[in-house]
N, C-alpha and C positions, 0 to 999 in steps of 0.2 A: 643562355641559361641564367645568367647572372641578373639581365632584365626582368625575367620571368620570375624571380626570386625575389624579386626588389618589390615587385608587383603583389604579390604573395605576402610580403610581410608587410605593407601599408595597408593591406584588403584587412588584415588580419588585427593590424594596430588601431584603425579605425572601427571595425568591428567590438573590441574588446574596451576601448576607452570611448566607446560611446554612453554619453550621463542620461540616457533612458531610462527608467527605475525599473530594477530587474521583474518586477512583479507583471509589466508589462509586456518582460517575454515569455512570460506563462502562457499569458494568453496566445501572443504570438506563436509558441508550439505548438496549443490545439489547432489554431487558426491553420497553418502548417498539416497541419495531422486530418483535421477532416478534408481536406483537397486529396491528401493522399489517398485519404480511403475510399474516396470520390474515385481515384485514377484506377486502382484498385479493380474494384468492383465491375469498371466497365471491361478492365482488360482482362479480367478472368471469369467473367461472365455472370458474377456471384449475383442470388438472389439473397440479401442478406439479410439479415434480423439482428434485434440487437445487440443478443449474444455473439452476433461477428462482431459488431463494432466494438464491443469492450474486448475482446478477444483478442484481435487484430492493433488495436490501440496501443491495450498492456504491453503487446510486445513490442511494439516503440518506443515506447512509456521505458521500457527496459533497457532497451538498445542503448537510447538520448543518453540515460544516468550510466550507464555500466562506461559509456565512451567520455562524458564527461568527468567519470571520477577518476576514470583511468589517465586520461590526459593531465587534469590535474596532477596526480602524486608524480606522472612518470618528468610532467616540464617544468615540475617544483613553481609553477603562475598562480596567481591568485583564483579563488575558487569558484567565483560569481564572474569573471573575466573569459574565463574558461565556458562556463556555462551560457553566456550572452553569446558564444563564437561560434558551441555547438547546437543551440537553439538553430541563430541564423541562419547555418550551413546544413541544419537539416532539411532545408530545400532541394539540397541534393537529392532527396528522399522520392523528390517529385518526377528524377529522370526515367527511374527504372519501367516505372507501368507504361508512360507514353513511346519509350523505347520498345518494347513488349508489344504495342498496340500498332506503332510503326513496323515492326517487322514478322508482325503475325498477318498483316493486313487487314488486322479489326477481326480476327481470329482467336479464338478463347485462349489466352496462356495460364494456366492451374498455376500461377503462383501458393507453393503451399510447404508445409515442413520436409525437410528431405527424407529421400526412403530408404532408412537404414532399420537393417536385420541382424547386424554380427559386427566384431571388431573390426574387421577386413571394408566391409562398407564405410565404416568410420573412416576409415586410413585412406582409402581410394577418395571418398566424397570429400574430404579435410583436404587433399592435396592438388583437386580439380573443384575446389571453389564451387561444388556442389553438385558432387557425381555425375552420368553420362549423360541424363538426358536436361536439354534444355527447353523443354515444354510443362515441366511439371516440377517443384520445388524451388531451388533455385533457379530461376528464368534465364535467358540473357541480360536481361536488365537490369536484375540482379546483380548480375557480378560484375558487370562493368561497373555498377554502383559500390559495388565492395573494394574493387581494385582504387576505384580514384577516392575513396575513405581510408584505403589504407596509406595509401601515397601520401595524402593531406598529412595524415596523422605521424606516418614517420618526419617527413616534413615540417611539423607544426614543433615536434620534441628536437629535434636536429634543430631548429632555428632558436628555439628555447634554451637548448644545453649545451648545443657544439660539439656535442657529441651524436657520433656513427652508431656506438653498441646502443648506447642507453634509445635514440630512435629505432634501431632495429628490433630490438627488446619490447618496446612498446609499440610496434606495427605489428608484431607477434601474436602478442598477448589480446591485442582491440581486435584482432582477424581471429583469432581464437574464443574469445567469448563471442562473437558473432555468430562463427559456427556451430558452437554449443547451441544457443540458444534456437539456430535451424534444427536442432535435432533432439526438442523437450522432447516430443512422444516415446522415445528411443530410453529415455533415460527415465521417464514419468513409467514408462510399462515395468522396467525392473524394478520403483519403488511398489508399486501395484503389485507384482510376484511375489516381494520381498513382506510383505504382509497379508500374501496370500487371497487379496481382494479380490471383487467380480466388478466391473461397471453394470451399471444401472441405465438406464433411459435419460435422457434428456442433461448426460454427464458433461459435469461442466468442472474437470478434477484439472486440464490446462490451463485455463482461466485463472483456475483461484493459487495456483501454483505462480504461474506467472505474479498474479496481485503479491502473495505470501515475497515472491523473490522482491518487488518493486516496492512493499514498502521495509524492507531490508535496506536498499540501497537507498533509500529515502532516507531513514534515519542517517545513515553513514554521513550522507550530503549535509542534511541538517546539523551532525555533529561535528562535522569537517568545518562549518561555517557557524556556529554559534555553539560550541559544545559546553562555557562557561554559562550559558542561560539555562541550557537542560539541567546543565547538574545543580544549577542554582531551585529551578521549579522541583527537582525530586525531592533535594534537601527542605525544602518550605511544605510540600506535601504534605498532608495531613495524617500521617501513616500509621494513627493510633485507629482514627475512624476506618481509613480502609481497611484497615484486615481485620477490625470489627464486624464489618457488613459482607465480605468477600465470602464468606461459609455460605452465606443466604444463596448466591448464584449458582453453588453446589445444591444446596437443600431444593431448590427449584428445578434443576436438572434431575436429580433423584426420584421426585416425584413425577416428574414427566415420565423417565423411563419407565418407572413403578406402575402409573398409572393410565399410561398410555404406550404401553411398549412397542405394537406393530408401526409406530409412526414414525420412525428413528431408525436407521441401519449403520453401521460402519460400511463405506465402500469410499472409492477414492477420490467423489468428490466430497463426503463428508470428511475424510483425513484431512483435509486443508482445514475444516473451519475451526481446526484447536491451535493454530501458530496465528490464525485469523484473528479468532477471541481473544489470543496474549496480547495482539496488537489493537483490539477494541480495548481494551482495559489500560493501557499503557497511555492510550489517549486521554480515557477519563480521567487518568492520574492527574493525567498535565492539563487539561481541560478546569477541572478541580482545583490546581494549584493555581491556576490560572485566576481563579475567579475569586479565589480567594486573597491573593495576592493583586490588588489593581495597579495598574502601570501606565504610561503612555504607552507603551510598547504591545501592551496584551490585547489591541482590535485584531491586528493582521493576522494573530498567534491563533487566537483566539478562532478567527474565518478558517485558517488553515485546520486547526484541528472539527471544527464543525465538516469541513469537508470530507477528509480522511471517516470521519465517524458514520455518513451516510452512503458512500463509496464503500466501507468493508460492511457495516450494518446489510446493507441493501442486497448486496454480490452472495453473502452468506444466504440470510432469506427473507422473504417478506417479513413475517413474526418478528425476526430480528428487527430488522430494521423498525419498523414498530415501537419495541419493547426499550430500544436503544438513544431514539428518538424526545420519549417518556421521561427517560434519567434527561434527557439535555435538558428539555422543555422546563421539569420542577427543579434543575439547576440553576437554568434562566431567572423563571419566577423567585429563586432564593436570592439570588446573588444580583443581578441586573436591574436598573433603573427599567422604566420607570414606579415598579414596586418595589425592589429589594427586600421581599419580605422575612430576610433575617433580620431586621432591622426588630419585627414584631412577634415579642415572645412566641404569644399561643402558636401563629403560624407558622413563625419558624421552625417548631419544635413537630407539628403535624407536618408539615412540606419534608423535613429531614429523614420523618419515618414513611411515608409515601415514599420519597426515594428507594430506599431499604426495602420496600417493599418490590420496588420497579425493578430493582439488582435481581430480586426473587424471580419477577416478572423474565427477565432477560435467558435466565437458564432453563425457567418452564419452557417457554416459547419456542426458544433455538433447537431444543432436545423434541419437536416436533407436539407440544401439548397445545391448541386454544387456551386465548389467556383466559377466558370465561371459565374454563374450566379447574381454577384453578381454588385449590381447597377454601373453604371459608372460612374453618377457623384457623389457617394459617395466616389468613389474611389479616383477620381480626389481629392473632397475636403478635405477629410480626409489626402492624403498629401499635399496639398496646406496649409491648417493649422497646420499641423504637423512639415512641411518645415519651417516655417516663424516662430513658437515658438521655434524651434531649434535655429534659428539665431539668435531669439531675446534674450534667455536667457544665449546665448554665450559674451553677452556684460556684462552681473550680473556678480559680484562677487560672489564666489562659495560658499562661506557660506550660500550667499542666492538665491541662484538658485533654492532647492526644496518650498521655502517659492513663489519667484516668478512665480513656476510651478503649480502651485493652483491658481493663475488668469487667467490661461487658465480651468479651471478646469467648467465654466460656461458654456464656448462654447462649450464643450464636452457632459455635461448635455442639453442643447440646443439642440443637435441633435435627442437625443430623442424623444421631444416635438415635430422634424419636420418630425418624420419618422410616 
């Protein structure tokens, strides 16, 4: 035992203090990730599309963060250390389907969410590592792949702390949000009751649920490992301009429902896209801050958030994605070589209110309206006052430019009342 331990913590120190730059074990976990979905697929027979693949992903995508943050806090290790180990070791990922495809003899095993109905299922399926039947939900290969994750991980905090409870505690806890997360539909259906919803056709409310949870633990991650640079981009934020133009994403959603009301329902995959859009917005903040503020540091920032923004843009809806796209695009064009066209009054001042109109653009869109369809003379006015606030706060001193971008902040609320 003592060999087998020794072995165990060199796998693990070389692992972890390897000078790989972590960005290339990103890549490394999709590389990982689509094998799996590969294994997957043949051993449970699936004809898939692509909504399996983002489906199926998320909740890996979930898994990897929810095990790697946990591990972090519970063995008090460095947090990119931590994450290089569980990347790696997500190869384990790769046993369960060819185990499944080995003892079904190339026989379909329904790897799928478990089938719980009542409290009493919970309790039963929690304590048999995924209730009676092993052909459907948790697999066999499943759970052997859960038992030697959990082993790993008490293991991994026992080598860490030297401590018994505090490993047991965190083999608990990682085998417990595992299981949860075997059993979203169970928990997604009481959110659904609980606001009295219907599903709809072609419902994709697990998906965006899942995304909604992952990029939760994404920020965590991000804030765990650089929480002085967030708070440093909020504080630099321009936060006069944005809650100047933020009413406009409302006046565009208004008029979509207004004017096109059959095209938009509340059901439960629409209830995801409002913690969706908090978290589109929270991007452009720091997208924004980003651009505005230049750094050596703000490429990689920079990639990251352009990602996240066509990942939630796109998962929401086409229109979105679209309309969302739009803002980066006459972002780029303001702030990025090789125009930078703030640099150039007139266009600065017209690209600013384009923007402001595209925010408009975002909430028509999403709220199920054609952008084409979207009123003229709002159009018009919305850069008419856009235009003439750009010029006028180019005459402020820049210290107080976002103070004097909050006296337009009336007219903008104004239009709501006029829609």
């Amino acid at each position: 035992m003592n060999k087998l331990q020794n072995i165990f913590i060199s796998i693990v120190n070389k692992i972890e203090n390897n000078d790989t730059p972590f960005r290339r074990y990103i890549f490394l976990f999709f590389a990982i990730l689509v094998l799996r979905l590969a294994l997957e697929f043949f051993s449970s027979g699936r004809l898939f599309t692509f909504f399996d693949i983002m489906h199926i992903g998320m909740w890996f995508v979930f898994i990897v963060l929810t095990f790697l943050l946990q591990l972090h806090l519970f063995s008090g290790e460095d947090l990119i250390k931590v994450a290089k180990l569980v990347i790696t070791c997500f190869t384990i990922a790769l046993t369960a389907p060819i185990i499944d495809i080995l003892v079904s003899w190339g026989q379909s095993a329904k790897m799928n969410y478990l089938s719980i109905n009542s409290v009493e299922d919970i309790f039963w399926s929690y304590i048999t590592i995924g209730g009676s039947s092993l052909t459907r939900g948790a697999t066999l290969g499943i759970r052997i792949e859960i038992i030697l994750l959990v082993i790993a991980c008490f293991n991994y905090v026992y080598t860490k702390r030297s401590s018994i409870t505090r490993g047991v505690i965190a083999s608990i806890c990682i085998y417990t949000i595992l299981f949860l997360s075997g059993a979203i539909p169970y928990f997604l259906g009481k959110i659904v009751n609980y606001f009295q919803l219907q599903y709809g056709p072609d419902d994709q409310s697990t998906l965006l649920l899942l995304l909604t949870l992952n990029l939760f633990l994404l920020f965590v991650f991000a804030w765990r490992k650089n929480g002085s640079r967030i708070r440093e981009l909020l504080k630099q934020a321009p936060w006069g301009s944005i809650l100047n133009i933020t009413p406009l994403f409302f006046a565009g959603a208004i008029l979509a429902l207004k004017n096109y009301p059959g095209n938009w329902k509340l059901d439960p995959t629409t209830l995801f896209w409002f913690p969706l859009l908090f978290a589109l917005s929270f991007c452009f903040v720091v997208l924004y801050s980003l651009k505005k503020t230049k750094t050596g540091t703000n490429f990689n920032w920079e990639n990251g958030i352009l990602f996240l923004l066509i990942l939630i843009s796109s998962l929401i809806s086409t229109r979105t994605f679209f309309s969302a796209m739009l803002i980066w695009g006459l972002l780029f064009l303001l702030y990025e070589p090789p125009l930078s066209l703030v640099k150039i009054p007139f266009l600065n001042n017209l690209l600013k209110a384009m923007t402001a109109l595209a925010i408009a653009f975002l909430g028509f869109t999403t709220f199920g309206a054609p952008m084409i369809g979207f009123p003229s003379k709002w159009i018009l006015g919305v850069l008419i006052i856009g235009f003439i606030e750009g010029t006028v706060i180019n005459y402020v001193k820049t210290e107080k430019r976002q103070w004097f971008a909050l006296a337009f902040l009336p007219i903008s609320i104004l239009l709501l009342f006029l829609i």
